[in-house]
N, C-alpha and C positions, 0 to 999 in steps of 0.2 A: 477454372484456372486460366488465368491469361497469358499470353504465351510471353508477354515480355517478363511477365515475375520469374525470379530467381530459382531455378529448382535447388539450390540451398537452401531455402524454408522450405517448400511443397517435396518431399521427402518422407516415408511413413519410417519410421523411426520407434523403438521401444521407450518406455519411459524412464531407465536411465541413460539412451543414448540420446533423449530430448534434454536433461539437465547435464549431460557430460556437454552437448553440443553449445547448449544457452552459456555457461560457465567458461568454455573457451571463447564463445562471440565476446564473453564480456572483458576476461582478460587481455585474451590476445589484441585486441581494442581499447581498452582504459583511457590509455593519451589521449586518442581521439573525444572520447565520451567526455573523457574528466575538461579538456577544452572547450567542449561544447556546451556544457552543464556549469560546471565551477561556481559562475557566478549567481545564477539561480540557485544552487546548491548552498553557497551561501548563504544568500539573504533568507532562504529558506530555515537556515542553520540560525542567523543573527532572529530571527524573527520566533521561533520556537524557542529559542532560549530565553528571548527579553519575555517571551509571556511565562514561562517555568521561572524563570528569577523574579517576575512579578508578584511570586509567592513569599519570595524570599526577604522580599521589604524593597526590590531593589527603587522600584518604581517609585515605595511609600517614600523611599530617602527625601525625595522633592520636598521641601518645607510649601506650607501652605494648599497642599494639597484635598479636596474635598474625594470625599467615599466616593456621589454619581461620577467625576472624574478620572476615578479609579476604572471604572465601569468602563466609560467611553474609550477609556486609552486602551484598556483590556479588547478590547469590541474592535477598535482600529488594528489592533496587532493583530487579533484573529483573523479579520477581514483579507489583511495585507500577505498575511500565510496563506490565506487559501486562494486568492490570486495568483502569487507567487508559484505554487504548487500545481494549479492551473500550467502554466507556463511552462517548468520545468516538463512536468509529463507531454507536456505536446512537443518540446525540441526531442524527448527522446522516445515518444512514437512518429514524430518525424523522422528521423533514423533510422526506427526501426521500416519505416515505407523506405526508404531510400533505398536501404539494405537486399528490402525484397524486391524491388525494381531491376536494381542493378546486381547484387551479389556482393557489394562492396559496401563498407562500415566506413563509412565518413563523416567527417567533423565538418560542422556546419556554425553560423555565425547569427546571432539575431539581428542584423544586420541585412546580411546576405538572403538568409533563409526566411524572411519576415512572414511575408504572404501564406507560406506553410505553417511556420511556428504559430498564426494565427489562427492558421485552418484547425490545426489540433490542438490546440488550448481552448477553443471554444465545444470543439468536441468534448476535451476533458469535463469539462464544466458541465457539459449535459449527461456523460458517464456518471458527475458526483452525483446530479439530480435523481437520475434513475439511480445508483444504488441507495440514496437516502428511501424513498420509493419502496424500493424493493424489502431492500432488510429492516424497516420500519415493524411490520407485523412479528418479527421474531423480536425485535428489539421491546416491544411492549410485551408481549407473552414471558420473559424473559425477568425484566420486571417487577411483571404484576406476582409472578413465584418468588423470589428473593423479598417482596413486600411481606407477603405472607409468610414469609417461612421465619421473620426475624422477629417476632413473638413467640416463636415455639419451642419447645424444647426437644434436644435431636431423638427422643427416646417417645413423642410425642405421635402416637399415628398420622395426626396428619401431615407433620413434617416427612413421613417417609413417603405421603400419598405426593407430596407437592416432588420430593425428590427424584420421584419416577417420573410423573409428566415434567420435570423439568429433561431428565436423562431422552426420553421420547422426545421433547422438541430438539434436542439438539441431537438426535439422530434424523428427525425430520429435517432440518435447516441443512443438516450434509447429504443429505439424499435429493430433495430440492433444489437448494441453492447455488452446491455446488457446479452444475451447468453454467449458472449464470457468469462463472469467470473466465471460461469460454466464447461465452457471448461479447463480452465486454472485450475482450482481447478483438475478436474477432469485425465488431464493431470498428474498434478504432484502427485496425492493419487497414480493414475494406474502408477506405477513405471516403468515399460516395454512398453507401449502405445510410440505409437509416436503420435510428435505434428499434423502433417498434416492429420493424420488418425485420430485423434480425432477433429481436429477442421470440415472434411467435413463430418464425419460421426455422431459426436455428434451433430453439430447444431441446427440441427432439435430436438431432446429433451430438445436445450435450448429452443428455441422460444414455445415451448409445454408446458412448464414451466412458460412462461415469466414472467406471473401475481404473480407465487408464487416467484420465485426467485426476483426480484422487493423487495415484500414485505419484505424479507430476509435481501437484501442487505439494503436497505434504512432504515429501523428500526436500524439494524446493525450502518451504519453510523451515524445516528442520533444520536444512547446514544455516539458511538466513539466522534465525532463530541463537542459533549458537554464535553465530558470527558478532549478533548485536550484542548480545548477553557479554561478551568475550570485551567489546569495545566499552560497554558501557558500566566498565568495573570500576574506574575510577569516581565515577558519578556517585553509582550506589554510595559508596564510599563517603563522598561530601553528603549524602541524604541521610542516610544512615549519623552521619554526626550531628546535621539539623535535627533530626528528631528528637536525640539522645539529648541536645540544647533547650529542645522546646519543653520537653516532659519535666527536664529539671528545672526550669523556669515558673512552671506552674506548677510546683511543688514549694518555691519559694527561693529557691538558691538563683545566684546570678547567671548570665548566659556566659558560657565560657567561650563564645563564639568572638574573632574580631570582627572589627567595626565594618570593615570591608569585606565582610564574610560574602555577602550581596551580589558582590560583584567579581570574585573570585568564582561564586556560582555561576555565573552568565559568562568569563573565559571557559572556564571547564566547559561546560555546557556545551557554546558555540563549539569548540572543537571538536568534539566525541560526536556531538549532531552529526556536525558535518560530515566524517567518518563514518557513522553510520547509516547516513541518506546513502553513500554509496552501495552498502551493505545491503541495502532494503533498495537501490534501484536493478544489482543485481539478480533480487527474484524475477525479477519481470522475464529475463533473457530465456529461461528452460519455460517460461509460460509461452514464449512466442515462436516458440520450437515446437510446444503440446500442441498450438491453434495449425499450425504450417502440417503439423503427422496426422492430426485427425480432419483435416482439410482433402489431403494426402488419402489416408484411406476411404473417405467418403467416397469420391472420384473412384479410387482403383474398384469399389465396391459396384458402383453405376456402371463400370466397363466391363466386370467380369461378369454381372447380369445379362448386361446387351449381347457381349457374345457366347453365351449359353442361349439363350433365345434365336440366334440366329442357327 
């Protein structure tokens, strides 16, 4: 630990005083984040929505429109999301560096903060890389069981055999895996770290962890969880009426939906996004409290050795 970082983070902490603690950085802070973020948040918002309403017909409305078109424009908005997304995460693990430098949570400009927002945006970008990577083999195992199991009938032995090894990998994948978002956190605080040097050399401190990082994480998800749920009522709600549109439509009756249904989906939409990127930037703060406590106990661990030995 460096002497100039913040013993604000670097603190050993229990893990609800790690999501009590992330939870007030994030409130007690919000103006500043929500000024620094906004506009990324945004376009991130505008940009998730126009691909969810590109469901909705809004894109098809274009007269003269071809299918491969349909495609390319779909393919640019994904693109332009995950850019975008890029970027957002680096202004706000940029903050979060700034935070543990100094101890202070401040608002930062893309502008001003360029050279950094750059540093960690392109980090981010190799975070997505490695986690496509990483959770690839769970994502195929995953798969290839739900492939198989959707010819079966539930009363069918092998659907209970496939039921089991699906239940075993996803106890596997949290036994596992779960270090890795440790690492990742951990990765992007340590500014100069590379990924490979941290993922073989930290490992082992996630799995040493596991139980508390577990608790961190899943409490974490769980208020997030409800939070999004809670915002995203009004949504269900217009989806739940598309469907209800779509079923009686191909059944033969007319769509009782109007004409501008399309794009009342893409205002909705945009808004509740946006509200809830907030919602879902909040998990990260109790994660960068879990990486700061078991940073925290590793250290008090290597000093309480050394002076026993002595």
């Amino acid at each position: 630990m460096k002497k100039e970082d913040n013993c604000l983070l670097y603190k050993s902490r229990s893990y609800s005083a790690c999501v009590k603690a992330g939870y007030n950085l994030f409130t007690d802070n919000f103006r500043k984040l929500f000024s620094s973020t906004w506009i990324l948040v945004l376009i991130v918002s505008l940009l998730k929505s126009a691909i969810e309403a590109s469901g909705f017909s809004l894109i098809a409305t274009i007269r003269h429109i071809e299918p491969v078109h349909m495609i390319v424009i779909y393919t640019i908005l994904v693109l332009l999301e995950i850019v975008s997304s890029f970027i957002l995460f680096g202004i706000i693990f940029y903050l979060f560096q700034q935070h543990k430098q100094t101890g202070t949570y401040s608002r930062c400009s893309l502008k001003g903060a360029y050279k950094g927002i750059v540093h960690f945006s392109i980090r981010s970008s190799k975070l997505f890389v490695w986690t496509i990577l990483l959770y690839t083999p769970i994502v195929i195992a995953t798969c290839f069981f739900a492939i198989r199991m959707i010819p079966l009938q539930f009363s069918d032995p092998a659907m209970h055999k496939y039921l089991i090894l699906s239940i075993l990998s996803f106890i596997l994948f949290l036994i596992f895996y779960l270090p890795f978002v440790f690492l990742m956190v951990k990765y992007m605080i340590e500014d100069k770290s590379h990924s490979w040097s941290v993922i073989t050399k930290g490992y082992k401190d996630g799995i040493s962890h596991w139980g508390f990082s577990f608790a961190v994480i899943f409490l974490s998800w769980l208020i997030t969880t409800i939070a999004v749920l809670i915002i995203n009522m009004p949504e269900l709600v217009i989806h739940q009426a598309n469907i209800i549109s779509q079923n009686g439509v191909l059944e033969g009756d007319p769509s009782g939906l109007p004409n501008y249904f399309g794009i009342l989906v893409f205002i909705v939409s945009s808004i509740i996004t946006f509200m809830a990127q907030y919602a879902g930037i909040a998990f990260l703060f109790p994660i960068y409290y879990m990486y700061g406590s078991i940073e925290t106990q590793k250290i008090e661990k290597v000093d309480f050795e050394n002076n026993i030995e002595q």
